[in-house]
C-alpha positions in Angstrom: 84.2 -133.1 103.9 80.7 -132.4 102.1 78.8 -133.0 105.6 80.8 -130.5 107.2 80.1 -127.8 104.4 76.3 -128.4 104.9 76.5 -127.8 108.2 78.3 -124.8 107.6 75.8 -123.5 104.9 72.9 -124.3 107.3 74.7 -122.5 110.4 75.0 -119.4 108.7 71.5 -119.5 107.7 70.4 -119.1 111.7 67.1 -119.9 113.6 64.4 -121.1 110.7 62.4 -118.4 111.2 64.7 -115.4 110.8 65.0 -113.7 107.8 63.2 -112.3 104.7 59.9 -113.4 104.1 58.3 -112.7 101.3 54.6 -114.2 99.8 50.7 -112.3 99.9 47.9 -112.5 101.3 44.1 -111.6 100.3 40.6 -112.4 101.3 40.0 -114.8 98.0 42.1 -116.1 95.2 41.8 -113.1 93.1 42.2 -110.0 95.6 45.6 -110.6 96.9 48.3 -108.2 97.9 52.3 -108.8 98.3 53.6 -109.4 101.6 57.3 -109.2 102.9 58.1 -109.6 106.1 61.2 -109.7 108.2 61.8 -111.7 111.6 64.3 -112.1 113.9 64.5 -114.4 116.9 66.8 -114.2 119.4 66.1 -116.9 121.1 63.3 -116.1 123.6 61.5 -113.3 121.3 60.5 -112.3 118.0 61.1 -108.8 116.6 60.2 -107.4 113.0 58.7 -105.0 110.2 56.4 -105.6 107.5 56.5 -104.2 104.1 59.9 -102.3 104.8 60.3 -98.8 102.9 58.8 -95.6 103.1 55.3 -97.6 104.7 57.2 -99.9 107.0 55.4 -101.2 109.7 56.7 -102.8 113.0 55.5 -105.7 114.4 53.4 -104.9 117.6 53.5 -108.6 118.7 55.1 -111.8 117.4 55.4 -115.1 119.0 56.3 -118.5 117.6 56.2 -122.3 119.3 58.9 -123.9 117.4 57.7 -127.5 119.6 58.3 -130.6 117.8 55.9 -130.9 115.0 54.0 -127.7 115.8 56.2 -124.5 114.6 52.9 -122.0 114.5 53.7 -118.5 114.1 51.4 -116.0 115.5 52.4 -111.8 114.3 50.5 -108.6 114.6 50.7 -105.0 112.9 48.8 -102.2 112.7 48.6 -100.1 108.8 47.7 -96.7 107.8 44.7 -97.6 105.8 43.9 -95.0 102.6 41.4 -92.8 104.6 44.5 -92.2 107.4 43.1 -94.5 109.7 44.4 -97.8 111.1 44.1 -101.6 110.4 44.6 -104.2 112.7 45.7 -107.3 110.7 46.3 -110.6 112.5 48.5 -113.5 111.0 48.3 -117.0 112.1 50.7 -119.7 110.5 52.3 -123.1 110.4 55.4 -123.3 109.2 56.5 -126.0 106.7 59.7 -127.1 106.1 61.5 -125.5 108.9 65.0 -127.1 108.6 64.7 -126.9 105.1 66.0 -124.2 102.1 62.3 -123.8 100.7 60.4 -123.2 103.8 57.2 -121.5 104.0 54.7 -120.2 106.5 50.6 -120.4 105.5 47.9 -119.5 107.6 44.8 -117.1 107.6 44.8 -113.7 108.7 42.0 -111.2 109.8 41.4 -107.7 109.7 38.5 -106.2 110.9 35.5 -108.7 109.5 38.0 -109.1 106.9 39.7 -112.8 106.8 41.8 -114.3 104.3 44.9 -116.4 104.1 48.3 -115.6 103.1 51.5 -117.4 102.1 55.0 -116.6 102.7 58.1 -118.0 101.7 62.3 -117.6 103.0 64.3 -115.9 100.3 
């Protein structure tokens, strides 16, 4: 009876990597901004947003390789920056934990001669 209610709770949870992300990311320990970021994979493709409100931003490419012992995950957006212009960040990540309830993606990220790394975590 208890196996069949974790199964349950885990099935309803869907593919590891969809979902609400949410972590930061900065180019040292000290300058860090938050991060939230929202995937969806439908089997063959990932779709998403980043920072979802009035400054959302839609992922322009997403991929993931969910192969045994591998699960990186690879996303890219473009920002308005605060002169009106645009970034182009670049995330690259393993994800940890994939089967689990506290999984989490880390990587670096670059934008621009900017690089840094970043951590996320599945609410």
């Amino acid at each position: 009876m208890i196996l069949s209610v974790t199964v349950s709770a885990i099935a309803q949870e869907g593919h590891p990597l969809t979902g609400t992300w949410y972590g930061e990311f900065g180019p040292n320990a000290t300058k860090r901004s938050d991060l939230t970021v929202i995937m969806n994979w439908d089997g063959k493709n990932v779709t998403g947003i980043v920072n979802p409100g009035p400054n959302v931003v839609q992922l322009k490419v997403a991929t993931l390789d969910s192969t045994i012992n591998k699960w990186t995950v690879h996303f890219e957006a473009d920002a308005k920056n605060k002169s009106g212009g645009m970034d182009h960040f670049v995330f690259d990540g393993k994800m940890a934990n994939p089967v689990a309830y506290n999984r989490t993606i880390t990587g670096t990220y670059t934008c621009g001669t900017t690089k840094g790394d970043f951590k996320l975590a599945r609410d």
